[in-house]
N, C-alpha and C positions, 0 to 999 in steps of 0.2 A: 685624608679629607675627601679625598675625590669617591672612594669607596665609600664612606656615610653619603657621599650626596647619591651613590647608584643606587644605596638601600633604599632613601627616602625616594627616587624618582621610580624603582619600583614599587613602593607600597602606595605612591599616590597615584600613580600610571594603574594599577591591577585594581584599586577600588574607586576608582573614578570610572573605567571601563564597567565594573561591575553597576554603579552604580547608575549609568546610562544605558546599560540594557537589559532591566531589570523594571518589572511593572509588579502590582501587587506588596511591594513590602512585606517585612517581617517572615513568616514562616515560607514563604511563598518563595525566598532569596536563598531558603537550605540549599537547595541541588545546586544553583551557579555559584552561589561559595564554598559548597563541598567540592564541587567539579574544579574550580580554581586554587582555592588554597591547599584543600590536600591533592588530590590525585594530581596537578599540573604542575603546583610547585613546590607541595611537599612542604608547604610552613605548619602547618599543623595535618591532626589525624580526624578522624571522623569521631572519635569520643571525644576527644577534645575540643573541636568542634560543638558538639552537640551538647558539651558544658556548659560552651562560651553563649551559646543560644538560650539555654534556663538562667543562666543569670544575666544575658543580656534581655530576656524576657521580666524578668523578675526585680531589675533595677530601674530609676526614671528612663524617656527617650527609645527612640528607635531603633529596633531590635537589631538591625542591621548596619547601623550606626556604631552601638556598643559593640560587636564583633568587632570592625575595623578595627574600636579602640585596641581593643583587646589583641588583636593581632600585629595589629603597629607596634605597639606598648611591649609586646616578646619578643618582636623582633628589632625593636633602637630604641627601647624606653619609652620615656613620654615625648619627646619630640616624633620620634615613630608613631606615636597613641595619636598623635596632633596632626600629622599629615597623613595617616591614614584616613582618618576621620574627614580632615580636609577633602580627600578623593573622593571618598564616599559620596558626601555634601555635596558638592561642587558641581555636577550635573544637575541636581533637581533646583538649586540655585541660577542656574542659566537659563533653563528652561521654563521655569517660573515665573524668572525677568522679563525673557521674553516674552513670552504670551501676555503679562500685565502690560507688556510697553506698547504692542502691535497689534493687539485683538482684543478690542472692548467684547463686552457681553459675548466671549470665549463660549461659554457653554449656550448660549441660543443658537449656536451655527448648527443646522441641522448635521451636514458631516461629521463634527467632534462630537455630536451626541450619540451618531450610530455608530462612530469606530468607539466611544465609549463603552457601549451595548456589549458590542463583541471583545475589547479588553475583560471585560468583567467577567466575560462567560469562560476567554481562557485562563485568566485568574482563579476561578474557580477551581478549574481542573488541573490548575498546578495547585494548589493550595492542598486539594483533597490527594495530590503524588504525595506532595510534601509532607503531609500528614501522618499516610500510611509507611511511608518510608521512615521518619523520623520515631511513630510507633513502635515498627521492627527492629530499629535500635535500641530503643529507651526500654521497651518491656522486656525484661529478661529472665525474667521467675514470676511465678503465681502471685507473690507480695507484688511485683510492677502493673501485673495484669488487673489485680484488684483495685491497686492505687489509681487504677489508671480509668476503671469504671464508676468508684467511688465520686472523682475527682469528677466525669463527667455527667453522672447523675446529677452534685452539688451546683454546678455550672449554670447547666441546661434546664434542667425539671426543677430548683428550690432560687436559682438565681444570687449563690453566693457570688461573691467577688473574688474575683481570680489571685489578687494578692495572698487574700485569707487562705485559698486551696492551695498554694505556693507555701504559704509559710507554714502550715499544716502538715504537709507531704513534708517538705524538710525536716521537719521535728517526728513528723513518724521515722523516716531514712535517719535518722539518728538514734531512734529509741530501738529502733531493731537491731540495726550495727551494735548498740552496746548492748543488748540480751543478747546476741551470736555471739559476742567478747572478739569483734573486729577489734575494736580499739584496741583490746589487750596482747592480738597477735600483731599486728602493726606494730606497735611499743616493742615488740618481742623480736619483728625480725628487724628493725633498725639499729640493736641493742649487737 
């Protein structure tokens, strides 16, 4: 018993931390959840990681939210998925409150507009780290690199909808895998 409760009071201690020093969301939260959960503590790897991120991309809710789940959820199930998630939360939950409790017309105060300014700008330059980092991962042959131009042509310049180019890329990564005959080596060395 005492050991489930250190698991839980890690996972909700490690993304409640994360989750209060962390601005930006979503792709922007790569590097301090790579930096925390693999290199520090070793619960997952960096492809694995970078799964959890396309289909925490790819499913409803916040990209960084669904990781936690995902990472609680491998390490104690769904009670793990639940109070990961919980830590996650649970900063921008307090922070929220408080500001609606104690500072009417928040964003009229000149100060939180200009430290706004400047969150944004370093947001920026973590987003465009994150980017290029998570690029150098995910492309790894001429098919990634293509996919990866295609997808931002469609995006950008014609204004598909990012599900569409997700569910698309999926079904390309599947119709190649099975003209290489993956599937058929896979079957082959589990056999």
């Amino acid at each position: 018993m005492k050991e489930k409760f250190l698991t839980f009071w890690d996972l909700f201690s490690v993304f409640f931390k994360i989750g209060l020093c962390t601005f930006g969301g979503g792709i922007a939260m790569l590097p301090i959840l790579e930096r925390e959960l693999a290199e520090n503590r070793g619960w997952t790897d960096s492809d694995e990681l970078l799964d959890y991120f396309a289909i925490g991309q790819s499913t409803p809710g916040i990209i960084a939210v669904n990781v936690a789940t995902f990472i609680g959820y491998k390490r104690a199930g769904v009670s793990g998925g639940c109070v990961a998630t919980l830590g996650m939360v649970a900063p921008s939950i307090i922070i929220i409150t408080l500001i609606a409790k104690f500072i009417s017309n928040f964003s009229e105060i000149l100060w939180v507009q200009k430290a706004l300014k400047g969150i944004n700008v370093a947001v920026a330059a973590i987003l465009t780290s994150a980017v290029y980092n998570f690029s150098k991962k995910s492309v790894k042959n001429l098919f990634g690199f293509f996919l990866l131009v295609i997808a931002f042509i469609l995006i950008f310049v014609f204004h598909v909808g990012t599900a569409y180019v997700i569910f698309g890329s999926a079904i390309l990564g599947v119709i190649l895998a099975a003209c290489r005959g993956e599937f058929r080596k896979a079957e082959e060395s589990h056999d």
